[in-house]
N, C-alpha and C positions, 0 to 999 in steps of 0.2 A: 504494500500500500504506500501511496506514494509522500502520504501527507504524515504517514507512523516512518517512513524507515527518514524522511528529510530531519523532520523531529528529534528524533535518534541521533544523529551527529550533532544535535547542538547540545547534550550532553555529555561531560568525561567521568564516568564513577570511579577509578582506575580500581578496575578488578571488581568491582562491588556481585556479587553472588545473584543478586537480583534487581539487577542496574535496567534490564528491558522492561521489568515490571513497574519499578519507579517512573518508566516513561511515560507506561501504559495509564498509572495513575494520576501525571500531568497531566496529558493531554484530554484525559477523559473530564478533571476538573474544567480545565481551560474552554472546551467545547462545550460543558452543561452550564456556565458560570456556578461551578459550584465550587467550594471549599476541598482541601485534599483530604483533611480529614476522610471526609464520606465518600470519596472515588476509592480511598486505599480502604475502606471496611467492607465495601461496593464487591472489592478485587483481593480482596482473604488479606489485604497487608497491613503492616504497623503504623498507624499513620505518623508518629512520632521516627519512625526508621524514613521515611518520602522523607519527613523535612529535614532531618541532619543531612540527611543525603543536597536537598536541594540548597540548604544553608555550604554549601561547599562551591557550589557552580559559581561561576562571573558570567554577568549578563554580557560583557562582550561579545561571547561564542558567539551569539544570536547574532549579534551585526555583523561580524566578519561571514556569518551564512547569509548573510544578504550580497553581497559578492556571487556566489552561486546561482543564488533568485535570480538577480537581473541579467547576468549572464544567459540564463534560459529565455529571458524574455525578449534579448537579445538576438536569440538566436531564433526567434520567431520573428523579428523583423521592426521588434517595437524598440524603443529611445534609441533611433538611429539619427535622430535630429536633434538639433540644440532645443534644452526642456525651459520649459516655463514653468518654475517652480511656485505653488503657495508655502510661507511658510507658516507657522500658526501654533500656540503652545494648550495644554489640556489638562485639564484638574480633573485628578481621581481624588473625589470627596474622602478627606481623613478625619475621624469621631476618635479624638482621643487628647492626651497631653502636645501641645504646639510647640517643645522645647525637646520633641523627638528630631535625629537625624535626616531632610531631606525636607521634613515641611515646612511650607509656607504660608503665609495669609491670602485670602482670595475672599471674591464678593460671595459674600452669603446665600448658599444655597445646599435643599434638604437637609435642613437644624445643624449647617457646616461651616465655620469661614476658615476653614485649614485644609490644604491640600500638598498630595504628592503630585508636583506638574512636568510634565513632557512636552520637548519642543521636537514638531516635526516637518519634514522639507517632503515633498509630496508631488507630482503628477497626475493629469488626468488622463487615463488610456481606457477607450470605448466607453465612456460614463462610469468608471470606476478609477479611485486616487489610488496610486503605488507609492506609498511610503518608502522614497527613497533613503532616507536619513533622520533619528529618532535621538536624544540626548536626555537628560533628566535638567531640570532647571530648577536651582535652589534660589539662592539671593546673589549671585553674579552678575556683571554689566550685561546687556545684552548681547553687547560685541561677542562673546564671550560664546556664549553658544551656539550664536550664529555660524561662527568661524566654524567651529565642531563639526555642525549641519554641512557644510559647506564643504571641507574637510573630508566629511565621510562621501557626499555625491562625487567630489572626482574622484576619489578612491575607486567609486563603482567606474569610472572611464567615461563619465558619461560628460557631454556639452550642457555649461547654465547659459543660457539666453536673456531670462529676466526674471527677478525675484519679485514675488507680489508678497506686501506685508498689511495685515489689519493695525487700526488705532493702536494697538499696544507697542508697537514698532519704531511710534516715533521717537527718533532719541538720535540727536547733534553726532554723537561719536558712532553711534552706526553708521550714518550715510556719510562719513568723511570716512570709516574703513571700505566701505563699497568700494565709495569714487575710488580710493586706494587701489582697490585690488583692478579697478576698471568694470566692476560687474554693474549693472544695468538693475534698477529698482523703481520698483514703484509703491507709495506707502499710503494707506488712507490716515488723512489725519479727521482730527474730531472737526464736525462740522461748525460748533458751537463756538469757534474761534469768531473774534468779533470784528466785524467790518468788511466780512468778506459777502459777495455774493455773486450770484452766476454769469458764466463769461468770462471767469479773468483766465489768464493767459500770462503769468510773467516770470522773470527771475526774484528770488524772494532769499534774502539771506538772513540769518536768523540772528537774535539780539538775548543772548539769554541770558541772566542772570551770571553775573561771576565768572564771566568767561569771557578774555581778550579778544581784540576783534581778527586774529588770525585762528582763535581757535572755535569762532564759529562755521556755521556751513551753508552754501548759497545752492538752493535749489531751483527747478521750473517750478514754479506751483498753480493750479489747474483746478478750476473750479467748473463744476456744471448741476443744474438742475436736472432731477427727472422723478415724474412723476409725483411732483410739488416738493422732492428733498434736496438739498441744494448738499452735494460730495464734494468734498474737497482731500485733493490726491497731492501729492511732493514725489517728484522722481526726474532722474536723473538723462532721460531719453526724450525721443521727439517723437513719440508716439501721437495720436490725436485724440481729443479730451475722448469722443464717443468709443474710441478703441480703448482705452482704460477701461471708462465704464464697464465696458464687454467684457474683459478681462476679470474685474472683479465678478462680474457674474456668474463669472466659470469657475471663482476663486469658491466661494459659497458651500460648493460641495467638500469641502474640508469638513465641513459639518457632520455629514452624512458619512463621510470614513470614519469619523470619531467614532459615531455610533454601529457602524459594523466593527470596526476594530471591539468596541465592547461585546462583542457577540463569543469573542473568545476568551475573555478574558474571565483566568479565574479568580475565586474571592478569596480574602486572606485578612487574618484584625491580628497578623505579625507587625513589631513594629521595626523590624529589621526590615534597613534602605536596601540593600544588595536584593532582599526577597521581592521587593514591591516592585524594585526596576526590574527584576528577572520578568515578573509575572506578566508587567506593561511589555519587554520588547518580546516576549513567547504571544502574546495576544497581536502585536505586529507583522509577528512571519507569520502566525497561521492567516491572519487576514491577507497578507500578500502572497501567501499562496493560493487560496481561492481566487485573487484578483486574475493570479496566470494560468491558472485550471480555467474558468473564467474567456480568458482571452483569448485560448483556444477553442469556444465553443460559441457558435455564434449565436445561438440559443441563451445561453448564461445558465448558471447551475445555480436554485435558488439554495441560498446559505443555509436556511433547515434542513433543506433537504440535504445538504451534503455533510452537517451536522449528524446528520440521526443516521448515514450510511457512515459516519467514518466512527461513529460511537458502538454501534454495533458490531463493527469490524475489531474493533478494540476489546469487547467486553468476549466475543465468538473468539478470537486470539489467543484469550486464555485460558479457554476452557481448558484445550489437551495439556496445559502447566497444570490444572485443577487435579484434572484425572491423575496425571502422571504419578505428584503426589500422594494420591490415593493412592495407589497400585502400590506404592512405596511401603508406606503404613502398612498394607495390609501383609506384604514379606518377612518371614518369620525371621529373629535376630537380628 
């Protein structure tokens, strides 16, 4: 099976006695959103034995197996072209002490304002985002992890054409490391900035607080109306206002990956960071594998249904381990 044995190398037990079974127990978590606990009592195992085991993994493995991913996707004929990247960060709501490893504050939401957050660099390929590049994001400049995101996509070999960035993006020392590197952006800023409105068109350099006038940064900044809300964009290129627009339109669906990406993701009230980042970038490749399963069918495979085929394949997998066992027991001495 293609989605249990890719799975299977993004673990190293070294030697562990029942290292296939610990996988069988992730991934059955990860595909029901459920807890490992109940996949390992599910599947005859210790659940306390899965997590020392998983307390041992580095969520690296998972992104260096993204190299492989886009390589096949490659070889099917997709990001052969320079990509237009959204990029865009994500709160997995955290219910507990704010002075844990990894969390941060975020706007209130489900009785929450503490989150473990993920930044991710992303693709659209046939109405589906490819998670190119995933980071964890604590309280570091932005710069910061952008670089990371960035970092990891030409790792993958691939061409950036242009960065699209929502309101949370705006920030002086980002778009003076762009210009730097010469990458190509486009940022939405808050429309509620004052004195602006639809139609402008100009160079706009910024005046900020505490900061010399070489170490500010001068952008186009591009204003337009639609649909009675007046966007206001900053970027670096000579695109045309209504091709932005469109751009962000397309950008949107980041949304909607978030939300299948949670379709894999399993649950955990650990408050180990190592465990929380494993669990987000295992819920990234399984999502980015359905994206390339996916992309070679022109049809599309809906995600339950290929949920409830690769869950059963996993639970009927271990039966003959069940048996075997059995037989075992029952041999005299």
């Amino acid at each position: 099976m293609y989605f249990k044995s890719h799975a299977a190398r993004l673990f190293e037990f070294k030697g562990a006695r029942r290292g296939n079974d610990v996988v069988r127990v992730v991934l059955l978590a990860a595909l029901n959103n459920g807890y490992v606990e109940g996949s390992a009592d599910y599947l005859g195992l210790c659940g306390q034995t899965v997590r020392n085991h998983l307390k041992q993994q580095h969520p690296s493995r998972l992104l260096e197996a993204n190299i492989e991913l886009v390589a096949a996707m490659k070889r099917l004929g997709a990001l052969s072209k320079p990509l237009i990247l959204a990029v865009d960060w994500h709160d997995e709501m955290y219910y507990g002490s704010p002075e844990v490893e990894g969390v941060v504050g975020t706007q209130p939401k489900k009785g929450s304002s503490h989150a473990y957050r993920f930044a991710t660099a992303s693709v659209l390929l046939h109405g589906e985002r490819l998670t190119l590049a995933t980071v964890p994001m604590t309280k570091e400049p932005l710069v910061k992890h952008v670089t990371e995101l960035l970092n990891q996509t030409f790792k993958l070999g691939v061409k950036v054409k242009l960065l699209l960035f929502d309101r949370g993006y705006y920030s002086v020392d980002l778009m003076r490391h762009l210009d730097s590197l010469g990458v190509s952006y486009v940022v939405q800023l808050p429309s509620r900035i004052k004195g602006l409105k639809g139609g402008e068109d100009r160079v706009y350099t910024t005046r900020t607080h505490k900061r010399r006038r070489g170490e500010q940064v001068s952008f186009r900044l591009v204003t337009l109306k639609d649909e009675g809300k007046l966007f206001v964009f900053a970027t670096n290129t000579n695109l045309k206002p209504r091709k932005i627009r469109k751009l962000f339109r397309k950008r949107w669906g980041i949304e909607t990956s978030y939300r299948m990406i949670r379709k894999f993701h399993a649950k955990t009230t650990s408050k180990l960071y190592r465990l929380r980042t494993l669990y987000f970038y295992l819920a990234v490749m399984l999502y980015n594998l359905w994206v390339l399963l996916n992309y070679k069918h022109e049809t599309g495979i809906p995600v339950y249904t290929l949920k409830l085929h690769i869950t059963l394949s996993l639970v009927l997998s271990f039966l003959p381990d069940l048996e075997a066992d059995h037989t075992q027991d029952k041999q005299p001495g």
